[in-house]
C-alpha positions in Angstrom: -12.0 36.4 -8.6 -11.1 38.2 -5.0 -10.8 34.6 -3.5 -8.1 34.0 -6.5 -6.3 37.3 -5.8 -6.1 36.9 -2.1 -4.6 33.2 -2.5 -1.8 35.0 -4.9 -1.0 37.4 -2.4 -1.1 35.3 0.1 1.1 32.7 -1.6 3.2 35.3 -3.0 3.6 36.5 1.3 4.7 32.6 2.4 7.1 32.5 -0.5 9.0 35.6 0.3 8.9 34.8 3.8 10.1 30.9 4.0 12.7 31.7 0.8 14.6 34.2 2.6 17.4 33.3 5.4 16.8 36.1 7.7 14.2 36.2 10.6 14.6 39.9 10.4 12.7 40.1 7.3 9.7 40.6 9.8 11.3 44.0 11.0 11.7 45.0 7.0 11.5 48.4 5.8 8.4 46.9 3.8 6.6 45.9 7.0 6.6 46.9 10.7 7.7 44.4 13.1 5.7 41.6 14.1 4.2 42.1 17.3 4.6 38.5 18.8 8.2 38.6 17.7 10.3 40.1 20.6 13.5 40.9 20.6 17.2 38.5 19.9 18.0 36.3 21.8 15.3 34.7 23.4 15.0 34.5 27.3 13.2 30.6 28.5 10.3 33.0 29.7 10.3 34.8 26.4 10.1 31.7 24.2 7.9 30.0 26.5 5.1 33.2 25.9 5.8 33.2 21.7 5.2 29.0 21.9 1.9 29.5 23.4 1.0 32.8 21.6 2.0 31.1 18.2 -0.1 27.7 19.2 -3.2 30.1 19.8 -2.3 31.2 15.7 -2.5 27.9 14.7 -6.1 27.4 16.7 -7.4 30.1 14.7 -6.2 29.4 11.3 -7.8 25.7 12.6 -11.2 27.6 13.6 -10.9 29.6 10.3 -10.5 26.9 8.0 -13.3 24.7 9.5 -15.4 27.9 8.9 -14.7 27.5 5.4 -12.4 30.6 4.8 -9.2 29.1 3.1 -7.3 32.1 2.5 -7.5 33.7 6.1 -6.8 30.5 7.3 -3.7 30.4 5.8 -2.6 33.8 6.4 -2.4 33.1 10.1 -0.7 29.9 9.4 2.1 32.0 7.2 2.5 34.3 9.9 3.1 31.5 12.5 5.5 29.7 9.9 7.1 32.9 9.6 7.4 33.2 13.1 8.5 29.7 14.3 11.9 30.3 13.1 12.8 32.1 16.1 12.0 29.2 18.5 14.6 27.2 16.3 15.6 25.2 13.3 13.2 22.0 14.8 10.3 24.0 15.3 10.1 25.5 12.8 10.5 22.1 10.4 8.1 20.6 12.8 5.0 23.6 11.9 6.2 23.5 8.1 5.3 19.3 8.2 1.9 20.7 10.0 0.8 23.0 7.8 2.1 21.7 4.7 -0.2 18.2 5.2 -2.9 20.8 5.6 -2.2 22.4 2.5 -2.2 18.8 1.1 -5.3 17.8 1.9 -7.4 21.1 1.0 -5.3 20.8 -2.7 -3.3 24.5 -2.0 -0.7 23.1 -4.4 1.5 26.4 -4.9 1.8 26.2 -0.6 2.8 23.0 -0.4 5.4 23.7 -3.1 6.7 26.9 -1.3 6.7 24.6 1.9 8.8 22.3 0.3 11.2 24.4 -1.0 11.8 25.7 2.8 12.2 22.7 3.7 14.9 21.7 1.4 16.8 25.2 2.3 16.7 23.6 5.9 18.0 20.2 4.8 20.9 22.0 2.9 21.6 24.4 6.0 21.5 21.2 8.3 24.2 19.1 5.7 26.3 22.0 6.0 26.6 21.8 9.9 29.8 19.8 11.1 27.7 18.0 13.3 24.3 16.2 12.4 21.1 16.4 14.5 19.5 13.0 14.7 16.2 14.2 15.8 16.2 17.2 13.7 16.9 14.9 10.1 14.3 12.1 11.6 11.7 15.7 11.9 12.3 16.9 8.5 12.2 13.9 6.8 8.6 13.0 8.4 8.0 16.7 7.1 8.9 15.6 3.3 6.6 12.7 4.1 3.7 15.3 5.2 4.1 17.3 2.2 4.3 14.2 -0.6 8.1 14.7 -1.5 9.1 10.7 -0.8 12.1 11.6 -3.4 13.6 13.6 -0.6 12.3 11.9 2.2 14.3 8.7 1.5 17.1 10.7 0.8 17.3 12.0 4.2 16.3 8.9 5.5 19.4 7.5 3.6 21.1 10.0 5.7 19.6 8.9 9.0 20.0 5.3 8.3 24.1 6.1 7.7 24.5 7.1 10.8 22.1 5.0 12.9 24.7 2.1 11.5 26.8 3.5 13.7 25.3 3.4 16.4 22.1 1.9 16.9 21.8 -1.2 15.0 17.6 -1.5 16.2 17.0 2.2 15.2 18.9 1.7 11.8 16.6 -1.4 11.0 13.6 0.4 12.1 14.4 3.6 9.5 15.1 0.9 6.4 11.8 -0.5 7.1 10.3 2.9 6.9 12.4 3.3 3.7 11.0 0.3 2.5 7.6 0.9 3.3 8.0 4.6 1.8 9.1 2.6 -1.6 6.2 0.6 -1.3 3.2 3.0 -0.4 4.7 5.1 -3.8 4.8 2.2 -5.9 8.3 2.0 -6.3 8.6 -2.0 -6.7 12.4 -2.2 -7.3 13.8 -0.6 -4.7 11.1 -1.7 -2.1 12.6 -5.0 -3.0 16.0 -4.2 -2.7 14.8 -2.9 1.3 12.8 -5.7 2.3 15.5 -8.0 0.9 17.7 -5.9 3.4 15.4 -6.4 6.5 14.6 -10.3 5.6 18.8 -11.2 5.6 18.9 -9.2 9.5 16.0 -11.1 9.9 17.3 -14.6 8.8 21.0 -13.6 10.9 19.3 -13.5 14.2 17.1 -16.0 14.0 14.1 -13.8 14.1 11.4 -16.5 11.9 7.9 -13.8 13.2 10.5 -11.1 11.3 11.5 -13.5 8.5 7.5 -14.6 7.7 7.1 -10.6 7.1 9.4 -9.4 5.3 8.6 -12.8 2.8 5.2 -12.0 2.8 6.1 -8.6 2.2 8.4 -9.6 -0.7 5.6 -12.1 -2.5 3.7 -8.9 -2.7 6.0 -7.0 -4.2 6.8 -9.4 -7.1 3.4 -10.2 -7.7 2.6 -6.5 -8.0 5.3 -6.1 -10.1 4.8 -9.5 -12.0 7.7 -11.3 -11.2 6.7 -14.4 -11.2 10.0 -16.2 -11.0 11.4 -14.2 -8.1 8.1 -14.5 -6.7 8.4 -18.5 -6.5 11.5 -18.5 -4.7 10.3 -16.5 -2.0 7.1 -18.1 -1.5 8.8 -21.5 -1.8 10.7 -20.1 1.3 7.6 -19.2 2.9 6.1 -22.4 2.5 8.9 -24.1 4.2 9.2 -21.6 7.2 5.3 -22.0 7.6 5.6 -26.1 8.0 8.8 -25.6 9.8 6.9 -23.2 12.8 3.8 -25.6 11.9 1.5 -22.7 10.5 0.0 -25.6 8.8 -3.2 -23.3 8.2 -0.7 -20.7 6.1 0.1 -23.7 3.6 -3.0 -23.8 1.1 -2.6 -20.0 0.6 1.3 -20.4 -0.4 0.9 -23.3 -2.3 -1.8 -21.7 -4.0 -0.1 -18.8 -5.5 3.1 -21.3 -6.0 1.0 -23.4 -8.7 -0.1 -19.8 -10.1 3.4 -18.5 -10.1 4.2 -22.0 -12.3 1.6 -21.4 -14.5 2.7 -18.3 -15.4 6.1 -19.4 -16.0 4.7 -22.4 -18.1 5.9 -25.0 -16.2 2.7 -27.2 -16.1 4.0 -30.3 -14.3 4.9 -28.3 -11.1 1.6 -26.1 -11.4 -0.6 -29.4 -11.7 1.3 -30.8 -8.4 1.1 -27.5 -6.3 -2.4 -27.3 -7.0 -3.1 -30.8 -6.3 -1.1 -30.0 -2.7 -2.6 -26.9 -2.3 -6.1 -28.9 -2.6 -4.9 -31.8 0.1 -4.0 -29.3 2.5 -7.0 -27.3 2.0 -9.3 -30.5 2.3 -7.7 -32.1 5.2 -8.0 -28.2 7.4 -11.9 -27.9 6.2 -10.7 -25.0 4.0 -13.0 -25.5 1.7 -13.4 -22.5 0.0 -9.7 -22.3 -1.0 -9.9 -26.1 -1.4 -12.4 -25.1 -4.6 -9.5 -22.1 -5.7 -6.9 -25.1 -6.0 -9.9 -27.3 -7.8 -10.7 -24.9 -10.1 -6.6 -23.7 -11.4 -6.8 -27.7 -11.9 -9.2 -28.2 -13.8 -8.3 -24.7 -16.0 -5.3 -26.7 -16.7 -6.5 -29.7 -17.2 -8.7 -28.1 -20.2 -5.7 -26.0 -21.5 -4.2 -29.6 -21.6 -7.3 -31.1 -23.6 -7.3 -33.7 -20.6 -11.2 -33.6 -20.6 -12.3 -36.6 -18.7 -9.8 -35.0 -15.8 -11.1 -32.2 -15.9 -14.4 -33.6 -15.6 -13.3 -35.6 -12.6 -12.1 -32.6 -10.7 -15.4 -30.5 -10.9 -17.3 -33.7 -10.0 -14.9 -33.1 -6.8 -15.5 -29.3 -7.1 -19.4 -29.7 -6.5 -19.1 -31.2 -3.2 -16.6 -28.7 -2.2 -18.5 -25.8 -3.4 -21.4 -27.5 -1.5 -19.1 -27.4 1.9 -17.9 -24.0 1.4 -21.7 -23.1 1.2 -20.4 -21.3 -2.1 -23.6 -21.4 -4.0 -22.7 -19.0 -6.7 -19.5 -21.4 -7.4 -21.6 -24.5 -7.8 -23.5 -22.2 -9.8 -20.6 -21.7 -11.9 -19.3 -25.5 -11.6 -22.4 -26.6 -13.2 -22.1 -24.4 -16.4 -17.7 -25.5 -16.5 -19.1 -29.0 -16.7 -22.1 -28.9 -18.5 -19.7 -26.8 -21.2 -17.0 -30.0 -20.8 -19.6 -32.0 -21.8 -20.5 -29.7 -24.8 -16.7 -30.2 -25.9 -16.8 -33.6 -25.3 -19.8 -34.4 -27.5 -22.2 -35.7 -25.1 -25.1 -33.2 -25.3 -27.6 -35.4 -23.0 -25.0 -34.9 -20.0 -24.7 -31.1 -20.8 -28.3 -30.7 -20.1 -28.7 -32.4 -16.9 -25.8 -29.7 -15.6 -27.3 -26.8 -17.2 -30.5 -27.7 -15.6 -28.9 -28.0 -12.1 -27.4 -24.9 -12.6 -30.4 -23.6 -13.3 -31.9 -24.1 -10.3 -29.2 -22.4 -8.8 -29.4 -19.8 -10.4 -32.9 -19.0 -10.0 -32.6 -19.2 -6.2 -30.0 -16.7 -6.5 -32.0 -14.9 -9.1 -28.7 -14.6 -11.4 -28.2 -15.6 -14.6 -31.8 -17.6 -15.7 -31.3 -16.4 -19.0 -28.2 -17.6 -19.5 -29.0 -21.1 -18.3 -32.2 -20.8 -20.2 -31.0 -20.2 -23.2 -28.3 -23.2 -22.8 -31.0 -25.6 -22.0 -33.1 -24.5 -25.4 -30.5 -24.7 -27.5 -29.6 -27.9 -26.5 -33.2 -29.3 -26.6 -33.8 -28.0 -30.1 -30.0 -29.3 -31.5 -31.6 -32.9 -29.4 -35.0 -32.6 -31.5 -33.6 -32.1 -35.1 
């Protein structure tokens, strides 16, 4: 209950301190005057002193909250907040991005809410200013960043990246990205999109193919996360012709992997059946077998969905040896049930049993799934004995 009280008071101390405009709230009628705080305007020597005297705060609200006291940790960390303000507008933004991922972390939501609010008096202070402080907007959004606000940290990095087009055409690309990957990290498909679709066209205009292989990976992601499949295609179809055009010949099976899947999905069988098939070549041919048996196995999925049994039956025959390469015993595990189930659909229980059998085996050197094969094998004994 006293732990609850003092974080109230306390809270209630920041919000009244960081709300209010004036750095002469220290020398209030309500409270005597700091004692770190000297007097307007600061000499060099004089700011110097309150940097290192307010760092030496910031050690012991550090030593205080590893101690496990919370509240008097962020008492002295209010006071330095407090305090920063008279070493400048950066500084102070700066120790509010500090604290505030502190807060963060040990869950003090009503600080990290009182932070923010600060910092968005700062941001509308620093709008108001005729002229803009580069270092000052790139410090305070980081500080949104710090505190979980990505609304308002893309906004000023919207800001930022306005200007920077100006003036610096590497530092402007280098703020989208981070506006990109801010989109990204919170989810936010659509506009992380609309970013990396940015970044890939400055990519493509330059030439830049390492930058062009990024941003389209980036951008497969993105619409698979966000189950695009169609504008998924077209940028891994991209992908797959940058990666045989800078021979990444070992990048192909991958892309033309998720191609077929990206078919499938859009019901186009014809194309999904010949992506997989290529995605299966290419595998093969670079001893990938592993992904050689991914390809193998959308095949043969279709292949069934199809009710083309006997090629599906042709393609796990194919699967076995690969799952045998890839040392992938729990696959060849698994191919031996797909086919001896083929062969249950197909009406030739004898078959079926010589697969369930091998798999079997399998499975009991893995000591996974016996009862399962069991169980196959029995009932297919008894339906063979009636």
């Amino acid at each position: 209950m006293f732990r609850r009280y003092s974080n109230v008071v306390a809270t209630a101390t920041l919000s009244l301190c960081l709300c209010c405009s004036s750095t002469a709230l220290a020398q209030s009628k309500e409270s005597p005057p700091d004692p770190l705080l000297p007097n307007q305007p600061l000499s060099p020597q004089a700011r110097q002193n309150l940097a290192a005297a307010l760092e030496k705060l910031n050690v012991q609200a550090q030593t205080r909250l590893a101690a496990g006291d919370s509240v008097g940790a962020f008492e002295i960390w209010n006071r330095e907040l407090r305090l920063r303000r008279a070493l400048g507008t950066l500084a102070e933004v700066q120790a509010l991005g500090r604290v505030g991922v502190i807060a963060w972390s040990e869950n003090e939501r009503t600080q990290v809410q009182i932070i923010t609010q600060r910092l968005q008096t700062i941001q509308q202070e620093v709008q108001s200013q005729p002229t803009t402080d580069l270092t000052l907007l790139r410090s305070l959004a980081y500080a949104y960043q710090q505190v979980r606000s990505p609304k308002q940290a893309i906004q000023v990095y919207h800001q930022i990246l306005r200007l920077e087009r100006q003036q610096n055409a590497a530092a402007a690309e280098n703020t989208l990205r981070t506006i990109a990957e801010l989109h990204l990290s919170w989810f936010d498909y659509l506009q992380a999109a609309k970013s990396y679709q940015e970044l890939l066209a400055l990519a493509s205009a330059r030439g830049d193919r390492v930058g062009e292989v990024t941003y389209l990976q980036q951008l497969a992601y993105i619409y698979d996360r966000a189950r695009q499949p169609q504008q998924a295609l077209v940028v891994k179809q991209r992908l797959a012709e940058l990666y045989l055009n800078e021979s990444q010949f070992t990048q192909v099976p991958a892309i033309r992997l998720a191609i077929a899947a990206d078919y499938q999905a859009l019901g186009q069988t014809q194309q999904a059946f010949q992506n997989y098939q290529e995605a299966y070549a290419s595998a093969w041919s670079l001893q990938q077998y592993a992904r050689a048996g991914d390809a193998l196995r959308g095949l043969i999925l279709l292949y069934r969905t199809q009710g083309q049994i006997n090629e599906a039956l042709q393609a796990s025959q194919i699967l076995l040896e690969t799952d045998q390469r890839a040392a992938n015993f729990y696959g060849l595990m698994n191919t031996y049930d797909q086919i001896g189930q083929i062969h249950l659909q197909n009406g030739n229980p004898s078959a079926a049993l010589s697969a369930f059998e091998q798999g079997l085996a399998i499975a009991q050197q893995l000591q996974y799934l016996q009862p399962y094969f069991t169980q196959q094998i029995q009932q297919i004994q008894q339906n063979l004995a009636q």
